[in-house]
Each structure stands twice: as structure tokens, then as C-alpha cells.
TORKOL-4160 file (C-alpha; in steps of 0.2 Angstrom, whole numbers, padded with zeros to 4 digits, m for minus):
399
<pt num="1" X="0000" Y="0000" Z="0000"/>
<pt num="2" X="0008" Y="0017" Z="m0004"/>
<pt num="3" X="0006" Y="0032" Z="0002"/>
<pt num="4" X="m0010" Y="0038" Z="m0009"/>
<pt num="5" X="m0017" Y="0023" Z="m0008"/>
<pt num="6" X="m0018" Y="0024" Z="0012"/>
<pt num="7" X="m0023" Y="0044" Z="0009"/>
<pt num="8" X="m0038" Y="0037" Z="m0003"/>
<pt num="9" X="m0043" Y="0022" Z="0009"/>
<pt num="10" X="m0045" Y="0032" Z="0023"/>
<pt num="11" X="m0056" Y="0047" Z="0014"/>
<pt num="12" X="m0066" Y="0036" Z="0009"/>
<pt num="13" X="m0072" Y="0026" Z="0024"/>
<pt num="14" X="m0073" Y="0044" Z="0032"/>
<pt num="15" X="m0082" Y="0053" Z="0020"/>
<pt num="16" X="m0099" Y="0045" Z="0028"/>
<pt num="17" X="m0094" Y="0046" Z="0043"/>
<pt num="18" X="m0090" Y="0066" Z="0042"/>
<pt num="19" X="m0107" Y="0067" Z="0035"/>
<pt num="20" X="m0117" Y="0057" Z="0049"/>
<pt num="21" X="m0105" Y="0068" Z="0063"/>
<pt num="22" X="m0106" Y="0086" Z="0053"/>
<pt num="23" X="m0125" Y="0083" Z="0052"/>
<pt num="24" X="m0128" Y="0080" Z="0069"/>
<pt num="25" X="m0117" Y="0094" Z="0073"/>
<pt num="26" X="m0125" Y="0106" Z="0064"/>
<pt num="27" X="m0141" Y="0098" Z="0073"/>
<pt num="28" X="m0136" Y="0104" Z="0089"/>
<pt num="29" X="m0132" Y="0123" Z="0080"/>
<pt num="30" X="m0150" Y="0122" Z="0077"/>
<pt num="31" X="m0155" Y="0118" Z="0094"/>
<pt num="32" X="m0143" Y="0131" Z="0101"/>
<pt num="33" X="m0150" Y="0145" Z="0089"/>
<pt num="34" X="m0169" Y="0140" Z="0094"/>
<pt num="35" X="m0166" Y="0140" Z="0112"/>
<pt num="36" X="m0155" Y="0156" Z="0110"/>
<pt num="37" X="m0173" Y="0164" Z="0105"/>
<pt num="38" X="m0184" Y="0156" Z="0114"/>
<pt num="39" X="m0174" Y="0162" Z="0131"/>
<pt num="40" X="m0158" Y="0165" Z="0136"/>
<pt num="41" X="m0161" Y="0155" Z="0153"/>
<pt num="42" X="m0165" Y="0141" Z="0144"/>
<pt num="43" X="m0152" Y="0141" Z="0131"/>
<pt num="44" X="m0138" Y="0143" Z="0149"/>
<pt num="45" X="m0148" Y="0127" Z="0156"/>
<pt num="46" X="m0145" Y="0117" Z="0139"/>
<pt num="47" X="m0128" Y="0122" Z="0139"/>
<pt num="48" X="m0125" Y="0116" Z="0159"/>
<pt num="49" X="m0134" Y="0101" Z="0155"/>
<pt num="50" X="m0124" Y="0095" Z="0138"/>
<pt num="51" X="m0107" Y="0100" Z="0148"/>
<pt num="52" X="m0110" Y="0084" Z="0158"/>
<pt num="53" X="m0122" Y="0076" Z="0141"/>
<pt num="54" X="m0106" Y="0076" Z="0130"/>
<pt num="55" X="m0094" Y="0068" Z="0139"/>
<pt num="56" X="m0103" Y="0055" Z="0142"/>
<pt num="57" X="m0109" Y="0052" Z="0126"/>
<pt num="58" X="m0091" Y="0052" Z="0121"/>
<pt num="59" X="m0086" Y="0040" Z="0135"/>
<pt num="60" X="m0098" Y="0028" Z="0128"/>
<pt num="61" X="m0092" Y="0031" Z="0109"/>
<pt num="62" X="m0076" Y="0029" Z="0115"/>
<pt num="63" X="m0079" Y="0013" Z="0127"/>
<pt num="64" X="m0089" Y="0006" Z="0112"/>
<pt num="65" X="m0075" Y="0012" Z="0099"/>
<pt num="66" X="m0064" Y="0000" Z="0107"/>
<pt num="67" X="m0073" Y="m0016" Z="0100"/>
<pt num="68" X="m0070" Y="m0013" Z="0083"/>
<pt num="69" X="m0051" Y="m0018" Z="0080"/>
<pt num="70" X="m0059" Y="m0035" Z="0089"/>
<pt num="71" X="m0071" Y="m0037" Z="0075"/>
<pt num="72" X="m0061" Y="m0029" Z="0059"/>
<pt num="73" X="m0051" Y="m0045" Z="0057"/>
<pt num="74" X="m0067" Y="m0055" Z="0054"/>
<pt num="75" X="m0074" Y="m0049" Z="0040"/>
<pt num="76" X="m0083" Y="m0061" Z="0031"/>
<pt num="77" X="m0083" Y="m0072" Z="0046"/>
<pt num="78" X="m0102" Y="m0070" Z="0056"/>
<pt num="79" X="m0099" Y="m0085" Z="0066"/>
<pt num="80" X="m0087" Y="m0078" Z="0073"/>
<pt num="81" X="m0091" Y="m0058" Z="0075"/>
<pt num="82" X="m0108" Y="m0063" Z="0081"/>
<pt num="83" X="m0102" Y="m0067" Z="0101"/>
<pt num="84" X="m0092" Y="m0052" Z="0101"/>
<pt num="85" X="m0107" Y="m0044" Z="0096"/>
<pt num="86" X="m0115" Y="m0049" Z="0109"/>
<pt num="87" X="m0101" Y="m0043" Z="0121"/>
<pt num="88" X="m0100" Y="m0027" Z="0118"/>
<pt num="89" X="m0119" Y="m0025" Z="0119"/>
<pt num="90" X="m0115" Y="m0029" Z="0138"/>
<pt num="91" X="m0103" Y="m0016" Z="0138"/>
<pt num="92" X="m0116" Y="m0006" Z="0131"/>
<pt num="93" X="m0127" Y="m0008" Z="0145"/>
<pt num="94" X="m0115" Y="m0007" Z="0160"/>
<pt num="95" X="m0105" Y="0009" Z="0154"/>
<pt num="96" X="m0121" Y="0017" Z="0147"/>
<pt num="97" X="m0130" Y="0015" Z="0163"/>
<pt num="98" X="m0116" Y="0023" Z="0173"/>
<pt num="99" X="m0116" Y="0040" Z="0161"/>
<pt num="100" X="m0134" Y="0040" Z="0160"/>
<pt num="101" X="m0136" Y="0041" Z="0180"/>
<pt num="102" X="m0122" Y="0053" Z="0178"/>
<pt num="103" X="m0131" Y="0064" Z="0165"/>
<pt num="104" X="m0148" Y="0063" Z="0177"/>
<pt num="105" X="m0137" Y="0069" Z="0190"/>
<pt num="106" X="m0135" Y="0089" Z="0184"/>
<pt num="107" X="m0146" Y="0098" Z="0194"/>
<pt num="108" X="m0135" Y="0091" Z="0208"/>
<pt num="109" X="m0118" Y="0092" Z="0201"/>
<pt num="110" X="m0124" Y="0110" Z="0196"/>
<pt num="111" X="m0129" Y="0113" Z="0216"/>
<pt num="112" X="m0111" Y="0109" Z="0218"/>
<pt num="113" X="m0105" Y="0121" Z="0206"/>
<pt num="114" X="m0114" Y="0135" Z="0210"/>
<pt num="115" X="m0123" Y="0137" Z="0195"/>
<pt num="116" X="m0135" Y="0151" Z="0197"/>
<pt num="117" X="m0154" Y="0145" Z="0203"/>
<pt num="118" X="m0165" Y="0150" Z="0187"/>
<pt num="119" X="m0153" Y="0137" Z="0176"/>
<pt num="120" X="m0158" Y="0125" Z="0188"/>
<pt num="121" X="m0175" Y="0126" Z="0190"/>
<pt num="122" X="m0175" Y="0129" Z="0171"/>
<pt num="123" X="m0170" Y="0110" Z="0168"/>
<pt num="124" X="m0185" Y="0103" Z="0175"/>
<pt num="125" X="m0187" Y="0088" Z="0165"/>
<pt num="126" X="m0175" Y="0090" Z="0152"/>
<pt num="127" X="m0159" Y="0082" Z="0163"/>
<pt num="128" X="m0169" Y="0065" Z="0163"/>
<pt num="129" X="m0174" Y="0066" Z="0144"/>
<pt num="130" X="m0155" Y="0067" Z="0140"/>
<pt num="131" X="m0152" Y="0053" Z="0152"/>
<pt num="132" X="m0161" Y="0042" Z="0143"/>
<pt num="133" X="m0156" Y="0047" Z="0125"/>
<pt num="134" X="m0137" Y="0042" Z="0135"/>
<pt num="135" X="m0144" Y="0024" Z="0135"/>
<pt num="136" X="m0151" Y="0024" Z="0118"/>
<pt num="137" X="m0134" Y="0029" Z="0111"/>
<pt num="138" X="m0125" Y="0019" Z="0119"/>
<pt num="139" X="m0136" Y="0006" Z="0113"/>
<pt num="140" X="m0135" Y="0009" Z="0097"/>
<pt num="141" X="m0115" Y="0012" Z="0097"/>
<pt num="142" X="m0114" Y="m0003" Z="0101"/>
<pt num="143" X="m0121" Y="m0007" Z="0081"/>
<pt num="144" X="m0113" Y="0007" Z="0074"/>
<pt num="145" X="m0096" Y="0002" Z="0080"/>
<pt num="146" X="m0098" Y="m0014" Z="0073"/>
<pt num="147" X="m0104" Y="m0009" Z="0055"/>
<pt num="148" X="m0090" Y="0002" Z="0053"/>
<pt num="149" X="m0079" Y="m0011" Z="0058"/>
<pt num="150" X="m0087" Y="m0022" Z="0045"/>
<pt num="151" X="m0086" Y="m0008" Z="0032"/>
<pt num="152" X="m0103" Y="m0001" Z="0032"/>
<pt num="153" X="m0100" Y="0014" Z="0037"/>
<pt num="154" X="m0112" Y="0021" Z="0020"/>
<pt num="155" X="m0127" Y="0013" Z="0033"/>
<pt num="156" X="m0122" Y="0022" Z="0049"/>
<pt num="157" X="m0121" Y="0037" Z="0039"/>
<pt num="158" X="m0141" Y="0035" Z="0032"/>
<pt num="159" X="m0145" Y="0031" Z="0050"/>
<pt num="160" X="m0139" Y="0047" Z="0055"/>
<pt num="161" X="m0146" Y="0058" Z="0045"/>
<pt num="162" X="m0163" Y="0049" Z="0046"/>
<pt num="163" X="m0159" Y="0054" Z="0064"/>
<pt num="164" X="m0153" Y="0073" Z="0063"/>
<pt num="165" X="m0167" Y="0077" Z="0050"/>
<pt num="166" X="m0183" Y="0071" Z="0065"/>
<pt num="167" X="m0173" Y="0081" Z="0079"/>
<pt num="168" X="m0170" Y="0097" Z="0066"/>
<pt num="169" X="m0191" Y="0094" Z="0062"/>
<pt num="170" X="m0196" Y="0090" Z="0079"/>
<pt num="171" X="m0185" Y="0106" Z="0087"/>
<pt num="172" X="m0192" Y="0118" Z="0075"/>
<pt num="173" X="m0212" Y="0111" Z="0080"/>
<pt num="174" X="m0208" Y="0109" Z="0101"/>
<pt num="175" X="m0194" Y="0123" Z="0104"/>
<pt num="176" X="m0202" Y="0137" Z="0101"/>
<pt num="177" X="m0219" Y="0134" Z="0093"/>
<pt num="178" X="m0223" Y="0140" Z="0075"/>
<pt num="179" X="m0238" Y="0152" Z="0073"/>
<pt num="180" X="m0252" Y="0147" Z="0085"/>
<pt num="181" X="m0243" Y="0130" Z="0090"/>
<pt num="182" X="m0236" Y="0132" Z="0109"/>
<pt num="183" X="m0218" Y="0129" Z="0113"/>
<pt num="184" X="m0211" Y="0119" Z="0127"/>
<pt num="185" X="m0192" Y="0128" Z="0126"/>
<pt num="186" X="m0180" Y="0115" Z="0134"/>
<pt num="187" X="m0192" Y="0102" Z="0136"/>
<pt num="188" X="m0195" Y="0103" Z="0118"/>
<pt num="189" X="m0177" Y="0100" Z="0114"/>
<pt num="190" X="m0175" Y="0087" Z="0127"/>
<pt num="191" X="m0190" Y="0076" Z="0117"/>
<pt num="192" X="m0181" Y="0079" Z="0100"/>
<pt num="193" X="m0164" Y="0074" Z="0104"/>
<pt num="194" X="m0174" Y="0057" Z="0113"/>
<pt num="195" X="m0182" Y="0054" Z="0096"/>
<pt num="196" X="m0167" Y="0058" Z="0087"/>
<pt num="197" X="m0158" Y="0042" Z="0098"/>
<pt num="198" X="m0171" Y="0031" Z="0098"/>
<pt num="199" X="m0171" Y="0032" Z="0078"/>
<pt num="200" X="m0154" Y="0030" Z="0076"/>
<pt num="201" X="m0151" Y="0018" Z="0088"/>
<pt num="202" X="m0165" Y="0010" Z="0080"/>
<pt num="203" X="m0160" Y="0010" Z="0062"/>
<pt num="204" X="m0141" Y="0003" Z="0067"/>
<pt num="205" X="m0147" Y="m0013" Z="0075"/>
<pt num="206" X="m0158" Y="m0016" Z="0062"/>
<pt num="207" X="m0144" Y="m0013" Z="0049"/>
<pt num="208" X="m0133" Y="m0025" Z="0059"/>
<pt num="209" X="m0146" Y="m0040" Z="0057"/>
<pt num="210" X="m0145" Y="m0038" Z="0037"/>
<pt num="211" X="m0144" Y="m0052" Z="0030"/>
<pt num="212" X="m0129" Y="m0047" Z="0022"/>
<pt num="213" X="m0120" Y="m0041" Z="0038"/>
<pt num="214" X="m0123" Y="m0055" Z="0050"/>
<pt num="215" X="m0132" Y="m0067" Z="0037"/>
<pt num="216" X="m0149" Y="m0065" Z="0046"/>
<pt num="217" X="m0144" Y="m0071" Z="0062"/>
<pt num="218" X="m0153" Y="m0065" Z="0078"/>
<pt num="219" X="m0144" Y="m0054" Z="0090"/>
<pt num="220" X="m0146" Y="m0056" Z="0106"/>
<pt num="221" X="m0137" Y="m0051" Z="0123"/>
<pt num="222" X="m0138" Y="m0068" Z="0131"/>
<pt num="223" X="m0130" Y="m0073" Z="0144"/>
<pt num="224" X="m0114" Y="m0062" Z="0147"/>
<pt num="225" X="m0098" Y="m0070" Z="0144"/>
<pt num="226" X="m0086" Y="m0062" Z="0157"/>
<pt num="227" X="m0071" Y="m0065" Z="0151"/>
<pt num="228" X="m0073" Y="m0060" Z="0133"/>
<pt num="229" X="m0084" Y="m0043" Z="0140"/>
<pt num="230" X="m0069" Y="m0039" Z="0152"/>
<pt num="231" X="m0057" Y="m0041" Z="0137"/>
<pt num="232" X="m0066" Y="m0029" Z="0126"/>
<pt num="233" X="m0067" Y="m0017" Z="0143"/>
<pt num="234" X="m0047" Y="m0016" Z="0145"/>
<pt num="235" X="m0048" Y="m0009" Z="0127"/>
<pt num="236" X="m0064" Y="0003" Z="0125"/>
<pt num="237" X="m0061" Y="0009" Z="0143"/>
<pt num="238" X="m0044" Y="0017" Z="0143"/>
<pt num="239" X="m0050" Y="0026" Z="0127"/>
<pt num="240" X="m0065" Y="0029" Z="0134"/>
<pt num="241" X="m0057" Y="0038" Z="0149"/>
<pt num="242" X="m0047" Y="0048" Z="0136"/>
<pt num="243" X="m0060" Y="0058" Z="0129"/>
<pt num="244" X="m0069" Y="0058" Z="0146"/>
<pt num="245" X="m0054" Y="0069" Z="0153"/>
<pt num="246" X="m0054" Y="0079" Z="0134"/>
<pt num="247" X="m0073" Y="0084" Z="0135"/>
<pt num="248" X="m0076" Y="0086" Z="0153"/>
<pt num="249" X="m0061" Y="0099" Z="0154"/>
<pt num="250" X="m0072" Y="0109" Z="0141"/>
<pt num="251" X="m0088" Y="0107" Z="0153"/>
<pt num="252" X="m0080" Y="0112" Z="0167"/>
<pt num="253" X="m0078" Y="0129" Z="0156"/>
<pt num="254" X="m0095" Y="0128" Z="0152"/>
<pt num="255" X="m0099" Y="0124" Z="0173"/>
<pt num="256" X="m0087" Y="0141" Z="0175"/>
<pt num="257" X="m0094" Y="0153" Z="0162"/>
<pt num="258" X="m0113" Y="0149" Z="0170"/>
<pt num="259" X="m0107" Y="0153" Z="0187"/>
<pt num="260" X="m0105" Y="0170" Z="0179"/>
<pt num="261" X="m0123" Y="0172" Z="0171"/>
<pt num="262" X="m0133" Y="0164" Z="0162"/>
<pt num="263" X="m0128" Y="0173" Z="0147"/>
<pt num="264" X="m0109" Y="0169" Z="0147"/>
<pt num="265" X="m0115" Y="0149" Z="0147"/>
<pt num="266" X="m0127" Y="0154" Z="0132"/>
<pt num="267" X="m0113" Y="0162" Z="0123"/>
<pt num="268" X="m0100" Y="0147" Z="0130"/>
<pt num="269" X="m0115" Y="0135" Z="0122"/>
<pt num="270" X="m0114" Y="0143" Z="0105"/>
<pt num="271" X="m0095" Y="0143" Z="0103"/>
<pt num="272" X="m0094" Y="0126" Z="0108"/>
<pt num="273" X="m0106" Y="0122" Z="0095"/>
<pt num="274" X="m0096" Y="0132" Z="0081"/>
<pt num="275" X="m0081" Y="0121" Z="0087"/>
<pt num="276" X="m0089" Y="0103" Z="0085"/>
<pt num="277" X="m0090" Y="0108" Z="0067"/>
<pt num="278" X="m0073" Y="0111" Z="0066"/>
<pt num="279" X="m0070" Y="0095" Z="0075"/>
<pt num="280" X="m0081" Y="0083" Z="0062"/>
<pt num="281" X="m0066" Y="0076" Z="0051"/>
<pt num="282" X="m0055" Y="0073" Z="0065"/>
<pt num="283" X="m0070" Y="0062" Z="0074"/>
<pt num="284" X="m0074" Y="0055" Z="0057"/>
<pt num="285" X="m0054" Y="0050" Z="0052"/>
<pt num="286" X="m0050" Y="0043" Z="0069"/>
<pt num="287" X="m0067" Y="0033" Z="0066"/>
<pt num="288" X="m0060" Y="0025" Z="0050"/>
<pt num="289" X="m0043" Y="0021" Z="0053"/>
<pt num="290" X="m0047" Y="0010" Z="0068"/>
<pt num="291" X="m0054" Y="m0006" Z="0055"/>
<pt num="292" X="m0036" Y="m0003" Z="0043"/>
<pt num="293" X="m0024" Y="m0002" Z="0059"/>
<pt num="294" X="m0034" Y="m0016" Z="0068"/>
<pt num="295" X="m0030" Y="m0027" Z="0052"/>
<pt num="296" X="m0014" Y="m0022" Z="0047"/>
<pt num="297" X="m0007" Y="m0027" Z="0065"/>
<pt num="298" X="m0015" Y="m0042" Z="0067"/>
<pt num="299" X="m0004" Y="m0046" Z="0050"/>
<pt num="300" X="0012" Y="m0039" Z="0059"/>
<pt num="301" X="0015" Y="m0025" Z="0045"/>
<pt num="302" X="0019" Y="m0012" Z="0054"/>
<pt num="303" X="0024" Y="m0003" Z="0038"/>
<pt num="304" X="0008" Y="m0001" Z="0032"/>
<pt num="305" X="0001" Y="0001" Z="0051"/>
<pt num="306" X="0012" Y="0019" Z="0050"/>
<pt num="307" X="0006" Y="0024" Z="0032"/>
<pt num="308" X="m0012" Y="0024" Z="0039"/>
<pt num="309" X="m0008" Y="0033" Z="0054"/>
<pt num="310" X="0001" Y="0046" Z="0043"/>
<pt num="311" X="m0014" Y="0048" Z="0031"/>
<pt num="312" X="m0026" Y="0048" Z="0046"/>
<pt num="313" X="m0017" Y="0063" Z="0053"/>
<pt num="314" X="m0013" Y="0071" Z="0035"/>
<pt num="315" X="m0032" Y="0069" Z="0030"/>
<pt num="316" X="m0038" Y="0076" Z="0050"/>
<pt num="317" X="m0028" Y="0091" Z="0049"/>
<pt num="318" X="m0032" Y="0096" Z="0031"/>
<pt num="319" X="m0049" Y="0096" Z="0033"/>
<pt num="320" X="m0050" Y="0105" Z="0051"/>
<pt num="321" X="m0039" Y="0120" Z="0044"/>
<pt num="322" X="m0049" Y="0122" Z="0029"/>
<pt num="323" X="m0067" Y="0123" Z="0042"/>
<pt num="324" X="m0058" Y="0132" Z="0057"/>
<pt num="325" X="m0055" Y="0149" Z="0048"/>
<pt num="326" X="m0075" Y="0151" Z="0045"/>
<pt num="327" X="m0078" Y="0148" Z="0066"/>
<pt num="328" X="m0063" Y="0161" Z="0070"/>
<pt num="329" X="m0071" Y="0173" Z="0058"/>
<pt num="330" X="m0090" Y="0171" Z="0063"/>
<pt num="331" X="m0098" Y="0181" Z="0079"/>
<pt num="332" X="m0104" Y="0166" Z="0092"/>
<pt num="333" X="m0120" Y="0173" Z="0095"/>
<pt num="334" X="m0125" Y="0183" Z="0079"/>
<pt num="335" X="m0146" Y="0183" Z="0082"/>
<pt num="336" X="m0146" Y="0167" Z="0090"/>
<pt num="337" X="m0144" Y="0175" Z="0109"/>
<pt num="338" X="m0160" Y="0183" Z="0114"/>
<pt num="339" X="m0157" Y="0196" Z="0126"/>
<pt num="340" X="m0166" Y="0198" Z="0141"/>
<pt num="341" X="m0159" Y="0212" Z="0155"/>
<pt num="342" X="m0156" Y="0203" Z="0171"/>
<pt num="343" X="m0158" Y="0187" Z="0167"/>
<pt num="344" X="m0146" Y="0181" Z="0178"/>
<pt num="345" X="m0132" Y="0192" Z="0175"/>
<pt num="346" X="m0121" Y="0202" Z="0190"/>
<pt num="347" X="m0129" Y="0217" Z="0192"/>
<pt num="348" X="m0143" Y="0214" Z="0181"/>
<pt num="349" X="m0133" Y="0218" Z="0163"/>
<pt num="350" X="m0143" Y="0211" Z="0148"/>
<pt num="351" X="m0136" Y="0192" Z="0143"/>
<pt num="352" X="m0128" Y="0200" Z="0129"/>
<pt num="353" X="m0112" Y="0193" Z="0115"/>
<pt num="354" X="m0097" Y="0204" Z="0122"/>
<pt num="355" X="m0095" Y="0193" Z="0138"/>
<pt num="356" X="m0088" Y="0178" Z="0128"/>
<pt num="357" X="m0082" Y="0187" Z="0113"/>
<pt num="358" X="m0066" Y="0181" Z="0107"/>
<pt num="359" X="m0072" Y="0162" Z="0116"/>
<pt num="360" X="m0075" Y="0156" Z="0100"/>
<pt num="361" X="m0058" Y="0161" Z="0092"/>
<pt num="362" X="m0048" Y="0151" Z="0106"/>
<pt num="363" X="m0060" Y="0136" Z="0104"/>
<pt num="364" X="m0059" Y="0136" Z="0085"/>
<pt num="365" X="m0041" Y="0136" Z="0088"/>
<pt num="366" X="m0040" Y="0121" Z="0100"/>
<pt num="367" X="m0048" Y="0111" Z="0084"/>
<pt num="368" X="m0032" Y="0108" Z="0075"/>
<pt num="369" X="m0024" Y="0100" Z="0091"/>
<pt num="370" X="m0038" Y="0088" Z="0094"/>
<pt num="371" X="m0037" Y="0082" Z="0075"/>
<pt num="372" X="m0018" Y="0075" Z="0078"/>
<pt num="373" X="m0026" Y="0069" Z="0096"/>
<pt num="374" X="m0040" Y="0061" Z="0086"/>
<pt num="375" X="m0027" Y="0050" Z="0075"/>
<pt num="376" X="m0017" Y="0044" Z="0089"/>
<pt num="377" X="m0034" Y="0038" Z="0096"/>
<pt num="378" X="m0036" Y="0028" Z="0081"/>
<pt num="379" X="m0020" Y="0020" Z="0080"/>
<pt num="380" X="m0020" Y="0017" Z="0099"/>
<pt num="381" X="m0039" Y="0008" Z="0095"/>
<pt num="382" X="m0030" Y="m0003" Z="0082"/>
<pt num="383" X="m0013" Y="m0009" Z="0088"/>
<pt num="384" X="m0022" Y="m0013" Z="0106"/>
<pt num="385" X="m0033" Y="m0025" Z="0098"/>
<pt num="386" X="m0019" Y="m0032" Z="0090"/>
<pt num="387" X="m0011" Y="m0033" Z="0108"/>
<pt num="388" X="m0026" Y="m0041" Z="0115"/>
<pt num="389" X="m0030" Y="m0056" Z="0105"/>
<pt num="390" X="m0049" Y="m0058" Z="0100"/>
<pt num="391" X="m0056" Y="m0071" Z="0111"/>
<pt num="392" X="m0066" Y="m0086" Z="0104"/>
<pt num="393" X="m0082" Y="m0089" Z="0115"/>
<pt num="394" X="m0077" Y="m0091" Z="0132"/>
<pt num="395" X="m0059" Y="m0088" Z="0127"/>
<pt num="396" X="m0048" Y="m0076" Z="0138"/>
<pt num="397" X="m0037" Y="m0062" Z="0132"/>
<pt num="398" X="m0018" Y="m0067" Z="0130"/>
<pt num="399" X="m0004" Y="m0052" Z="0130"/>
């Protein structure tokens, strides 16, 4: 494999995935830009909530990331994914119940932090609603890791934007309220993003018991197999706990700017949004080298191993520079902040744009690093399911 041929492979099983991630990026935009003018009190609770919401989504990604280079060497082989389908189900289940309760917990965790009283009573139900979406996503990870692993990464991409389109619909009919149609502000957003889950999560697991995938078979926990689960664990968690520590350093920014005010959490919320644009190609890239590296080192060709990593990176980096000049360049809360004097702000000041000016410049910059970050969290995926052998059913793992 040369050079080009690597650089070619890895756009290729990225472009879908870039898709599926910059759609439900700019999802969230639209979520952020709804809430902004519905009320800015509402748009600083979203933004407390989704501090703790995203790293726990990615913890989860991340946890169930780890099962692919398990699964890329068996290609063509159901018999033998289909147990290891199984075990990262259970993984699904154990690390996605732990962020769920986590994510329930915000109200709490924002007691802690001093976050001021009208974001917290803001959040009524909305906490819970995300809570659950947690578990459907980590459900459905738990599919999506697989297919991509299995080269289908065209499905997960239809699956997410089948997803992104009901939660864009459903947030412009519940948010706000068009015409005489009443809005339910945060709650609103809470029940789109649950929708959006449940149908993506949905889609996945069907994908996966295409005939064509896993010839038909039915999928099914069953009854946990310890060892083989634990395996999978000493992968997905360490990476896991990498992007926990990434994306909870950015909510406990977001946990500082709302003891501020709720306007400087609204405007922290909307250049964090801004950002994950930037950050697509980087999560898409680090996404699509996992199945080449997981193959390549189970062969022992480290050559080959280094070209991928080096197009991963080359591929991450050109792609987050071209889209991080647009996010410097853009004002974070252009119409989408509605200003409301005193709510919530020291001295009753109007939650206006100047506080976090300049927030989305440093965020937009941070991108570029996290695209290398992102590559190393590929290879690292690959070459540690080359360390950890695939157990057979009811095999243990051997160093």
C-alpha cells in the first residue's frame, strides 16, 4: 500500500462518517440558535446540561469504539463476530448506565458548582430526557461500532441523518412553537434529541441484522460472557477515559462561564457548537482508521500500520484547517442569543455577546490539536486489539 493509496482508503471510509457527525453537529447549531430565541435562561440550562451530556456520550463512543479492532479482522466471518457482538452489547449496557445516572445527576452536580438558581430550575425535565437518550446511544453504538468495523459505514451514515433530520423537524415544532402552535423551550429540545436516539439507535441494530452483515442471524445479549466482555473493557475503557478527561475539561468551562450568568453559558454554548464543526473530520478520520490499523497489526505489517496513521493525521488536519478559519471569523451569537436584561447576570446587565467574545476564536483554535489527538486515538484503537487477542467464545485475552 503506498502512500495515496492509504490517503484514498482512509477518505473514503470517512467521507460517511464526516457526514453522519457534521450533520448532527449542525443539529445541535439548530438547537442552540432555537433556544437562544426562545430564552436565554433556557439556552444557559442546555448548555449546563450538555457540559456533563457530551462527555458521556463520548465516553460511551469511546468505550464502544474499542470493540472494533476485535471485530475488523473478521470480516466475512459471522460465526465468529456474532459473540463479540454480543459482548459489547453488555458493555453497552454497563458503561451506558453509569453516564446515564451521571447525566440525570445535573441539577445536583450544578448545586455543587454554583450554578445560578434560574438554570436549575430551568432544567425541570430536560436532565432525565437526555439521560435516557445516553442509554439509547450507547445502545446503538454498540451497532454502529460494529458496522463500521465491518465496512458499512455508507449505513451508519443514512442512520444518522434519518436521525438529525426528526430532531431538526421536531425542534423547530416543540422549541419554540410556529404560529399558533405552543412551545415547550427546553423540554421541547429534550424530546427531539430522545427521538433523534431512539431512531438512530433503532436503524443501526436493524442494519446489523441484514442479511448481508450477520447473514440474518438474531442478535441477542444472552448470557454475558465475562471474560470475553472484560477483554473488550481493558480496550474501550482506557479510550474511553481519554475523551472523558478531553470533553469534561471543556464542561468544566462551560460549569465556570454559567457561574458567571446565564448569558456567558449561552454564549460558551454557542461557541462550543461552532467548534464541533470544526471537529467533524477529526472524529470521522479517527473513526475509519481503527478497522485498517486493527488489520494491518494483526498481520504484523507495521509498515503499512504507520502509512495509515500518517494519512489519518494528514487527512484530520487538512480538513479541520480548511473549516476552522469560517468559526474564528463568525460572531458566536449573531441573532441566536436573545437578550433579556437581568436574566441572571451580575448586576442585572442584559445576557448580551461581548462577555464571551473572542471564546469562539480560542475554541476554534484548540480544533487543530484535537485532529492529531483524534489520529493517535485511532491507531492506539487498532494496535491494542492487535495486543489483546480476540477471544473465541469463552476464550480469555492473551498479552
Amino acid at each position: 500500500m503506498s502512500d495515496r493509496s492509504a490517503f484514498m482508503t482512509i477518505i473514503r471510509a470517512a467521507a460517511p462518517l464526516y457526514v453522519t457527525t457534521l450533520a448532527a453537529s449542525a443539529g445541535s447549531l439548530v438547537d442552540t440558535a432555537l433556544l437562544g430565541r426562545h430564552a436565554t435562561v433556557s439556552l444557559a440550562a442546555f448548555a449546563v446540561t450538555v457540559a456533563v451530556f457530551s462527555p458521556a456520550t463520548a465516553t460511551v463512543a469511546g468505550a464502544l469504539r474499542g470493540v472494533m479492532p476485535f471485530i475488523a479482522p473478521y470480516r466475512g466471518d459471522p460465526e465468529s463476530v456474532l459473540p463479540l457482538v454480543r459482548s459489547g452489547m453488555w458493555l453497552s449496557f454497563a458503561v451506558g448506565g453509569v453516564c446515564a445516572a451521571t447525566v440525570a445527576a445535573v441539577p445536583l452536580l450544578g448545586g455543587v458548582f454554583g450554578i445560578p438558581a434560574g438554570a436549575l430550575t430551568e432544567l425541570g425535565s430536560f436532565p432525565w430526557l437526555l439521560a435516557s437518550s445516553v442509554l439509547l446511544i450507547a445502545f446503538g453504538q454498540s451497532a454502529t461500532s460494529v458496522l463500521v468495523a465491518l465496512g458499512h459505514s455508507a449505513q451508519v451514515m443514512r442512520s444518522g441523518l434519518a436521525a438529525t433530520a426528526a430532531s431538526v423537524a421536531l425542534s423547530a415544532l416543540l422549541v419554540g412553537g410556529p404560529g399558533p402552535l405552543p412551545g415547550y423551550g427546553l423540554t421541547g429540545a429534550g424530546l427531539a434529541m430522545l427521538a433523534s436516539s431512539l431512531i438512530n439507535a433503532g436503524l443501526n441494530q436493524y442494519a446489523l441484522r441484514h442479511p448481508m452483515i450477520l447473514a440474518g442471524r438474531r442478535i441477542r445479549p444472552g448470557r454475558p460472557d465475562a471474560a470475553q466482555i472484560l477483554s473488550l473493557a481493558r480496550v474501550g475503557l482506557p479510550l474511553g477515559g481519554t475523551v472523558l478527561v478531553k470533553f469534561s475539561v471543556l464542561g468544566v468551562l462551560t460549569f465556570a462561564a454559567a457561574r458567571l450568568g446565564t448569558g456567558s453559558a449561552a454564549v460558551r454554548s454557542v461557541s462550543e457548537s461552532l467548534v464541533n464543526v470544526v471537529f467533524t473530520a477529526a472524529v470521522a478520520v479517527g473513526q475509519a482508521t481503527v478497522p485498517p490499523v486493527a488489520g494491518y497489526a494483526e498481520a504484523g505489517d507495521a509498515v503499512r500500520v504507520r502509512r495509515v496513521v500518517r494519512a489519518g493525521v494528514l487527512v484530520a488536519l487538512r480538513g479541520d484547517g480548511t473549516r476552522g478559519s469560517p468559526a474564528c471569523a463568525a460572531r458566536p451569537a449573531g441573532g441566536a442569543v436573545h437578550e433579556e436584561p437581568g436574566a441572571g447576570e451580575p448586576g442585572g446587565q442584559p445576557a448580551a455577546v461581548d462577555p464571551g467574545r473572542g471564546d469562539h476564536r480560542r475554541s476554534a483554535g484548540s480544533g487543530g490539536f484535537r485532529a492529531g489527538g483524534a489520529q493517535t486515538y485511532g491507531a492506539e484503537s487498532g494496535v491494542d486489539g492487535r495486543v489483546v487477542r480476540v477471544p473465541r467464545r469463552g476464550g480469555g485475552a492473551s498479552g
